[in-house]
Residue, then its C-alpha position, 0 to 999 in steps of 0.5 A: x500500500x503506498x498511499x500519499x498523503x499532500x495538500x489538494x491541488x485545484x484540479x482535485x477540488x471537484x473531485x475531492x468535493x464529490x467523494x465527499x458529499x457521496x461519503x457522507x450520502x451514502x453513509x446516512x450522514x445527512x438528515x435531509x439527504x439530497x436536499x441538505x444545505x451542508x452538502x454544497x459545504x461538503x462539495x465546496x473543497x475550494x472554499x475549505x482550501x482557502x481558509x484552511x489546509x485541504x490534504x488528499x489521501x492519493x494512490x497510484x494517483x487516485x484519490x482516496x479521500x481527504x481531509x480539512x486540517x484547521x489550524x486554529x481559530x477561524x473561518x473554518x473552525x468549529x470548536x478550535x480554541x486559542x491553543x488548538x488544531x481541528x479536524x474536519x470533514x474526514x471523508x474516503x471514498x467506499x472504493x478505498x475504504x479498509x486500506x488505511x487512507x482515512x488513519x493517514x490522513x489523520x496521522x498527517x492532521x496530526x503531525x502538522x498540529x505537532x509542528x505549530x508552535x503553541x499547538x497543545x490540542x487537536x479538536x474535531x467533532x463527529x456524528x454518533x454513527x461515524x463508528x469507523x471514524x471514532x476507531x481511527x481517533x481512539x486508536x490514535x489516542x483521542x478521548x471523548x470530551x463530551x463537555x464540548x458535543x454541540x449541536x450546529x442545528x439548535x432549531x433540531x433538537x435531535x441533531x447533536x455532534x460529539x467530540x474528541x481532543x487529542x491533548x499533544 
């Protein structure tokens, strides 16, 4: 297996964008499905690419998946603090699921954490179903930190996220 994990480059961003809104179609991850207003943000990779860093999950020049690494407080972080990196919108794409692409993209999520100065945690929330998703965390050392789940819907009262930290 030689997957390569690097930045996205633009002609990757419809592509990327698919895998996934498909991702998180097919896995039943969105309430309204087709007609969910997250999916254009799960498609919209070049917006993701310029307020934070899109990486690609690449084998034999595939795409695998990717992932939006967040470097800190701002326009694309949902939890991240003074002090704190976040994980967001880790998709693979069914085709390449089981093969390690989604633990590698993590991996490099974290090894970027690791190089900030300052960084002392690395935040991502998740949906409750995403089980294959929480086995990658916990296998790398992140916790639950249900003092942080929220709801990014507060009109739906049944629609809540968990989360995880990985203290560096």
């Amino acid at each position: 297996m030689d997957i390569i994990i690097r930045p996205v480059e633009p002609g990757e961003y419809t592509e990327l964008g698919e895998i996934t809104a498909q991702a998180y179609l097919l896995d039943g991850l969105l309430d309204f499905g087709e007609s969910d207003g997250y999916l254009g943000e799960l498609r919209d990779v070049a917006k993701r690419a310029a307020a934070a860093e899109v990486l690609v999950a690449v084998e034999r020049g595939a795409v695998l998946g990717g992932v939006t690494f967040v470097p800190g407080p701002g326009a694309m972080a949902d939890l991240a603090e003074p002090g704190e990196t976040e994980i967001r919108m880790l998709a693979v794409a069914r085709a390449g699921r089981g093969r390690g692409a989604g633990e590698a993209l993590v991996r490099a999520c974290v090894d970027r954490a690791r190089a900030i100065e300052g960084c002392r945690r690395i935040v991502l929330s998740s949906q409750r179903t995403m089980r294959s998703a929480h086995r990658i965390y916990e296998r790398l050392g992140f916790t639950r930190t249900p003092e942080r789940d929220w709801n990014p819907l507060p009109e739906l009262d049944d629609i809540m996220l968990i989360t995880y930290a990985l203290t560096l």
